[in-house]
C-alpha positions in Angstrom: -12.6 4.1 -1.7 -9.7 2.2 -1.5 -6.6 3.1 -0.3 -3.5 2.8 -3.1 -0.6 0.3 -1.9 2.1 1.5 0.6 5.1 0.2 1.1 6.4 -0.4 4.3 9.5 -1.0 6.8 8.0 -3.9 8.3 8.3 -6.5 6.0 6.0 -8.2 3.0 3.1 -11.1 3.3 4.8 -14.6 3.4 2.7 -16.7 1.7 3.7 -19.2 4.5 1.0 -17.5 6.3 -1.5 -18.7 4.4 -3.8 -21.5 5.8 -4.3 -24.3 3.7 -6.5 -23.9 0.9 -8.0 -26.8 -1.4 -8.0 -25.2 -5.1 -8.9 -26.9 -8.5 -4.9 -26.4 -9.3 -1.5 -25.5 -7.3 -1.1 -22.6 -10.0 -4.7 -21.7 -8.8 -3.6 -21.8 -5.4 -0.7 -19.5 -5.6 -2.5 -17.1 -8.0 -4.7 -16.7 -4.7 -2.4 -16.0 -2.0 -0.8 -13.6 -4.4 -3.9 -11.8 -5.2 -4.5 -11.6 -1.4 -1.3 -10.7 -0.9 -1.5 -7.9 -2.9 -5.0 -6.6 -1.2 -2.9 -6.8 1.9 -0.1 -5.0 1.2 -2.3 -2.1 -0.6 -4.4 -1.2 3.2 -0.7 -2.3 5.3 0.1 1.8 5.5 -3.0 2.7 6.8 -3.8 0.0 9.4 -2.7 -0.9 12.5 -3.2 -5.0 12.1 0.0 -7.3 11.4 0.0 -7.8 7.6 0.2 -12.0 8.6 -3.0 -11.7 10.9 -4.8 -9.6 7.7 -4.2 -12.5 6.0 -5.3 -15.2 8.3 -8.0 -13.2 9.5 -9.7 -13.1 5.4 -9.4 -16.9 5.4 -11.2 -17.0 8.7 -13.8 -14.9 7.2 -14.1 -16.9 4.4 -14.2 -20.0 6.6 -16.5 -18.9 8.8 -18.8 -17.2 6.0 -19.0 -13.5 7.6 -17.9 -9.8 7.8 -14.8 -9.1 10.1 -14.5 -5.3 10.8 -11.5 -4.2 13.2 -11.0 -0.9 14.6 -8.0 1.8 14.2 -4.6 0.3 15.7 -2.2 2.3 16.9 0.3 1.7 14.0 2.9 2.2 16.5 1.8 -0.8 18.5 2.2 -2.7 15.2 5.5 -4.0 15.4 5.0 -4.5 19.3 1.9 -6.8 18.4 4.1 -8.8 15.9 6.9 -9.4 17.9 4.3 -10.8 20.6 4.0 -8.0 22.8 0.8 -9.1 25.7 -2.2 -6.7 24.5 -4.7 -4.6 26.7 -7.9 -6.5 28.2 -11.5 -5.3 29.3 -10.0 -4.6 32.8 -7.4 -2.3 31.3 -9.3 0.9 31.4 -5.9 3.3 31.4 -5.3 5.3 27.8 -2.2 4.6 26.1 0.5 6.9 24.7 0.2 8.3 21.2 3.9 10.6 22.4 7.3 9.9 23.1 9.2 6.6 24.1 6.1 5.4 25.8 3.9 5.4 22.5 1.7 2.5 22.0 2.2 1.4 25.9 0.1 2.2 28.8 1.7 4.9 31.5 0.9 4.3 35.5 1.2 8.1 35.3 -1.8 8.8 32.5 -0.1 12.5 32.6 2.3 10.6 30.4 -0.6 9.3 28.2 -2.5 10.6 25.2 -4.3 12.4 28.1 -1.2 14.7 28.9 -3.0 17.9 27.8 -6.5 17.5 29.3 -5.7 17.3 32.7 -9.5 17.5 33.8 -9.3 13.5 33.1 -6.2 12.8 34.8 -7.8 11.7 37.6 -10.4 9.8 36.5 -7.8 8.0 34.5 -5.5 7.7 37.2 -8.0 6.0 39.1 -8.8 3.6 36.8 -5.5 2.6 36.3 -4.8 2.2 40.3 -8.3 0.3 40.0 -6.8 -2.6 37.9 -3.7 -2.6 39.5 -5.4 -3.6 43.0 -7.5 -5.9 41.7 -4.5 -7.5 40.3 -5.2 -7.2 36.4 -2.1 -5.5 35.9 1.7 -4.6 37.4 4.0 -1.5 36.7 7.4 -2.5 35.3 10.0 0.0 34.0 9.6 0.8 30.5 12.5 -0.6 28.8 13.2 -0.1 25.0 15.8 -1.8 22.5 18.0 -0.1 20.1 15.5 -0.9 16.9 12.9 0.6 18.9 14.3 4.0 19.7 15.2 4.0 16.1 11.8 3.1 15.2 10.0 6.1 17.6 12.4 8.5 16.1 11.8 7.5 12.6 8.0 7.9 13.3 8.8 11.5 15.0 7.8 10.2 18.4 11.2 11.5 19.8 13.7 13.8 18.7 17.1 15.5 19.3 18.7 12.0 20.4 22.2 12.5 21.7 24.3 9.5 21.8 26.8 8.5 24.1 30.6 7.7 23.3 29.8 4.4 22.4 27.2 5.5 20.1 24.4 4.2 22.2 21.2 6.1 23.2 21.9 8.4 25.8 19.3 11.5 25.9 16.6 12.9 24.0 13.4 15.2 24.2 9.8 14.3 23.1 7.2 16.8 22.3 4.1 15.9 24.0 0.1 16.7 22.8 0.4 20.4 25.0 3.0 21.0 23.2 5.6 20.8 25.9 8.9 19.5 25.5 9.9 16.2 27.9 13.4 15.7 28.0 14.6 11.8 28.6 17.5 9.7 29.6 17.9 6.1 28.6 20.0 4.4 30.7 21.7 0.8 29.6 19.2 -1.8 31.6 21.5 -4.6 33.1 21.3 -7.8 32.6 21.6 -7.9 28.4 24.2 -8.7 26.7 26.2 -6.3 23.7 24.3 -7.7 21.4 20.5 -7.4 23.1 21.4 -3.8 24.4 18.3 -2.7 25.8 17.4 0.7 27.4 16.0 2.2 30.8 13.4 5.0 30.1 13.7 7.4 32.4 12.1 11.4 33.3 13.2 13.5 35.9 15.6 10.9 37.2 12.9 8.4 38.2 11.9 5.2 35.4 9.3 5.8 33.3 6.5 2.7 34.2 4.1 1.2 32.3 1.5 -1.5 32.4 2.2 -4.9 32.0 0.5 -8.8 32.9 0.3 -9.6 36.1 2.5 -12.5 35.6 6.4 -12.1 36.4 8.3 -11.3 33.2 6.2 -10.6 31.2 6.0 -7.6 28.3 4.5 -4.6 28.9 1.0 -4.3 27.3 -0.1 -3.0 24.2 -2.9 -1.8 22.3 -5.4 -4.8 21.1 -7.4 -5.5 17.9 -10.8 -3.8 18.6 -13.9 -5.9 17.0 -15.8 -3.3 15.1 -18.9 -5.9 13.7 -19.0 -9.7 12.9 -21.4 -10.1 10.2 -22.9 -13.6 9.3 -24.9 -15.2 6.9 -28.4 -14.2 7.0 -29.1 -18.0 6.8 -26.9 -18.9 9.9 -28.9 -16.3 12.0 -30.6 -17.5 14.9 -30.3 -17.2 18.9 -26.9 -17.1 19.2 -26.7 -13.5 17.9 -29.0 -12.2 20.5 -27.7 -10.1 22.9 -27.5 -10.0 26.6 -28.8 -6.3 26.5 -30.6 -5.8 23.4 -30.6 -1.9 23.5 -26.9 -1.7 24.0 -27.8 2.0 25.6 -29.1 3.0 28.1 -29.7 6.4 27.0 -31.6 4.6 23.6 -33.4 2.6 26.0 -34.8 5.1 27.4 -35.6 7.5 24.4 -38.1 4.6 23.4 -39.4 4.2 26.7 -40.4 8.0 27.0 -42.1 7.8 23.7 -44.9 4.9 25.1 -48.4 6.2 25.5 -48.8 5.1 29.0 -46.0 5.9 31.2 -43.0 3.3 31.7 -44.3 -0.3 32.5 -43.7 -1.8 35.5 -41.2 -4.3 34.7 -39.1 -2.4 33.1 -39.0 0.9 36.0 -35.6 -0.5 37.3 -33.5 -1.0 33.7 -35.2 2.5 33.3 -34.3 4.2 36.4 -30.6 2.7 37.0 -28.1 2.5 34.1 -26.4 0.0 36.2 -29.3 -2.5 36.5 -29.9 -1.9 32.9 -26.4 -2.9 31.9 -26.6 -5.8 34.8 -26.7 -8.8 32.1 -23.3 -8.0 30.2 -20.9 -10.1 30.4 -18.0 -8.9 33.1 -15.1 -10.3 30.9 -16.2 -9.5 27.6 -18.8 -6.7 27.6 -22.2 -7.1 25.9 -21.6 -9.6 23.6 -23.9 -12.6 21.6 -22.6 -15.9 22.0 -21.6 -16.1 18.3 -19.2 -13.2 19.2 -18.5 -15.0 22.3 -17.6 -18.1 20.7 -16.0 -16.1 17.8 -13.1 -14.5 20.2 -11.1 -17.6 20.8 -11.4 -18.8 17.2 -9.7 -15.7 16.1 -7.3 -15.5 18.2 -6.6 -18.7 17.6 -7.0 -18.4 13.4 -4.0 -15.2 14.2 -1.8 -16.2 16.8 -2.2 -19.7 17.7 -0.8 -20.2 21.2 0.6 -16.3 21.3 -0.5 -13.5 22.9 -4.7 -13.1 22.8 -5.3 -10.1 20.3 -9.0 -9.5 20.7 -10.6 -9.9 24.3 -13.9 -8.4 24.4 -17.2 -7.8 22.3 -17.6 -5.7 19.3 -18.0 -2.6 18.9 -21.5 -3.8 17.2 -22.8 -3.8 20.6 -21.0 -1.4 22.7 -22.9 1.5 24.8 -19.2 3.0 24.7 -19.7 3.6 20.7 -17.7 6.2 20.0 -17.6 6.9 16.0 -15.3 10.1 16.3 -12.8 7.0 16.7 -13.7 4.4 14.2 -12.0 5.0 10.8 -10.5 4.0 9.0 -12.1 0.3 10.1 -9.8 -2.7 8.4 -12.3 -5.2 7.2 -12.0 -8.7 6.3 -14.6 -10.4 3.8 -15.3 -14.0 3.2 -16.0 -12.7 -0.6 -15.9 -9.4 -2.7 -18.7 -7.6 -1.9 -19.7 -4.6 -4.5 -16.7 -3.1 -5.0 -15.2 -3.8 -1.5 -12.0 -6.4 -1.8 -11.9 -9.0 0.8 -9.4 -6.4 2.8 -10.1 -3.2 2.7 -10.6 -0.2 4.3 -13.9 1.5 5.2 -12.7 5.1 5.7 -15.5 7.2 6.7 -19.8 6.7 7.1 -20.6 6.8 3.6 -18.3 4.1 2.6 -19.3 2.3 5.8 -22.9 2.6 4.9 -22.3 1.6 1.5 -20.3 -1.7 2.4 -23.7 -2.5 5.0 -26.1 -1.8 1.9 -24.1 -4.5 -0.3 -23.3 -7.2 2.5 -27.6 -6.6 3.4 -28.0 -7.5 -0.8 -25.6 -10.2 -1.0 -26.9 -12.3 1.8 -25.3 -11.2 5.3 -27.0 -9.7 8.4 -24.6 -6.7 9.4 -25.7 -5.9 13.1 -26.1 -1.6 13.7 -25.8 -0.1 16.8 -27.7 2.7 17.0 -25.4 4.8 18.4 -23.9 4.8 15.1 -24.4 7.2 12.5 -27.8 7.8 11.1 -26.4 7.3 7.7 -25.4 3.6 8.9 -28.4 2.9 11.2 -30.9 3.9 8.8 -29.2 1.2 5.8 -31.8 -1.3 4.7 -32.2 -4.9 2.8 -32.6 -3.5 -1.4 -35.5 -6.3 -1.3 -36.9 -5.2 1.9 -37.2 -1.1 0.8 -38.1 -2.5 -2.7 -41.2 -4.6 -1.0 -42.2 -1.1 1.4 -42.0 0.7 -1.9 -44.4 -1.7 -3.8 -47.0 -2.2 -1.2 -46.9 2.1 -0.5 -47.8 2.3 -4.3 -50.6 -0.4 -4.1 -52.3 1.0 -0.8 -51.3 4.4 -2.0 
């Protein structure tokens, strides 16, 4: 279903943001952006993505003729991602905070991350943040916040119980983490910024609060990034550029269908069958297991979104992923080149049975909507109308 229109803090769609459009009519033209406009703002609550990328990235679609399906955002990263805050690569395997001032950011100390109360990953996590940090994707810098953010965290009921100094600045406050314990905080005025860009050192226990950020000096902490859930094209543009380096995407799939063969495992495939690793060998180290219409699809995007900004989407889909995990995938913001059934060209797909639903129109009207099968059976199991009408007809002739 779709979701009704929220309003938000953040600001409305400028129609500014709009690429250029050839119309029969300037009236035409501005009835359009309006209309999009409006689709925007009625999915802005409930998604993560900048309302100007929602737009540019439905023009893209319709430009490029296919499905654009995005993952959940942290809505918290939101205004971080707007105001051109760097965004998380494939190398950044750390989680980020869904708690306190470091919500949306990515803690050297994963005890401060979403993680905090499941300590049996903590090290696993710590490790794989140390990992990227010697192989030099990433730096720790202090995690230092401005006054609108503070604001913004305790609006959103990230912190609480701020105390203020005499000045009426920032001073202390407490956070309540996923455990359920309480942190308390200090923010400490971070030199170097004027009155009027008063910024803030986080700090616990008397020690800064750090946080992941480029490995490049100066630059902003990172932030959550727009996950690729599927890129859908044209059944007509299909062809060898949406084949993928490993066609099973799993391992585990891959061997499910191998134990169902008659004869035993054939030779040539006893390695990919014995060793996830050498099964997973071909993907791409940068960008995961991705087609080369993905491939060539990331740039274009971020392009189409940011233009010379800060890269929002750095890896494959989730079309494609062995890392599927559909406990995290809704609601998915998509972006159409056209309405398709009853699905606006943004909307949200909020659980399987809209998903599914939204795959069984885009199959009728003419696209090819790659499955992974580590989706849900519901999904997986969608076919072409004309295809199950054809399997229908021929079962009732040979039947």
């Amino acid at each position: 279903m779709l979701i009704p229109s929220s309003r938000f803090s953040s600001g409305s769609v400028d129609p500014a943001n709009f690429p250029a459009q050839s119309p029969s009519s300037a009236s035409a033209q501005v009835e359009e952006q309006e209309r999009i406009g409006a689709l925007v703002e009625q999915v802005a609550g409930s998604t993560g993505v900048v309302r100007a990328h929602l737009v540019k990235l439905q023009s893209f679609a319709r430009e490029h003729q296919c499905l654009i399906g995005i993952r959940p955002v942290d809505r918290l990263a939101t205004d971080l991602i707007e105001d051109g805050y760097p965004t998380k690569g494939f190398h950044i395997k750390g989680k980020s905070a869904n708690w306190g001032p470091q919500a949306a950011f990515i803690c050297a100390d994963q005890r401060l991350s979403k993680l905090e109360n499941r300590p049996e990953h903590l090290g696993k996590f710590n490790g794989e943040v140390n990992a990227c940090l010697l192989d030099g994707y990433a730096r720790k810098v202090p995690l230092v916040l401005g006054r609108a953010r503070l604001d913004r965290l305790l609006s959103a009921g990230m912190i609480d119980r701020l105390e203020r100094d005499r000045h009426g600045a920032p001073a202390r406050f407490e956070a309540k983490a996923p455990s359920g314990k309480i942190y308390t905080f200090d923010a400490v005025r971070a030199s170097g910024h004027g009155a009027g860009d008063e910024r803030f050192e986080i700090r616990l226990d008397g020690k800064a609060v750090e946080v992941l950020a480029p490995p490049r000096e100066g630059a902003k902490p990172l932030t959550a990034d727009y996950d690729l859930f599927a890129v859908a094209p044209r059944l007509a543009h299909l062809g060898p550029e949406d084949n993928l380096p490993v066609p099973d995407i799993s391992h585990g799939v891959f061997r499910a269908r191998l134990d169902r063969y008659r004869h035993g495992v054939p030779p040539q495939l006893q390695a990919d069958y014995a060793w996830p690793a050498f099964f997973y060998g071909p993907m791409d180290a940068e960008l995961g297991n991705v087609s080369a219409r993905v491939r060539r699809m990331i740039p274009l995007i971020n392009e189409a979104l940011v233009g010379n900004g800060e890269p929002v989407v750095h890896h494959g889909a989730d079309e494609a992923s062995h890392a599927a995990d559909t406990l995290a995938n809704y609601p998915l913001t998509f972006a159409l080149p056209e309405k398709i059934g009853r699905f606006e060209e943004v909307c949200l797909v909020n659980d399987e049975h809209e998903l599914a639903e939204l795959v069984c129109r885009a199959k009728e009207a003419g696209y090819h909507v790659p499955l992974n099968p580590l989706w849900e059976p519901k999904v997986t199991s969608v076919r072409r109308p004309a295809f199950v009408a054809a399997r229908e007809r021929m079962a009732a002739y040979f039947g």
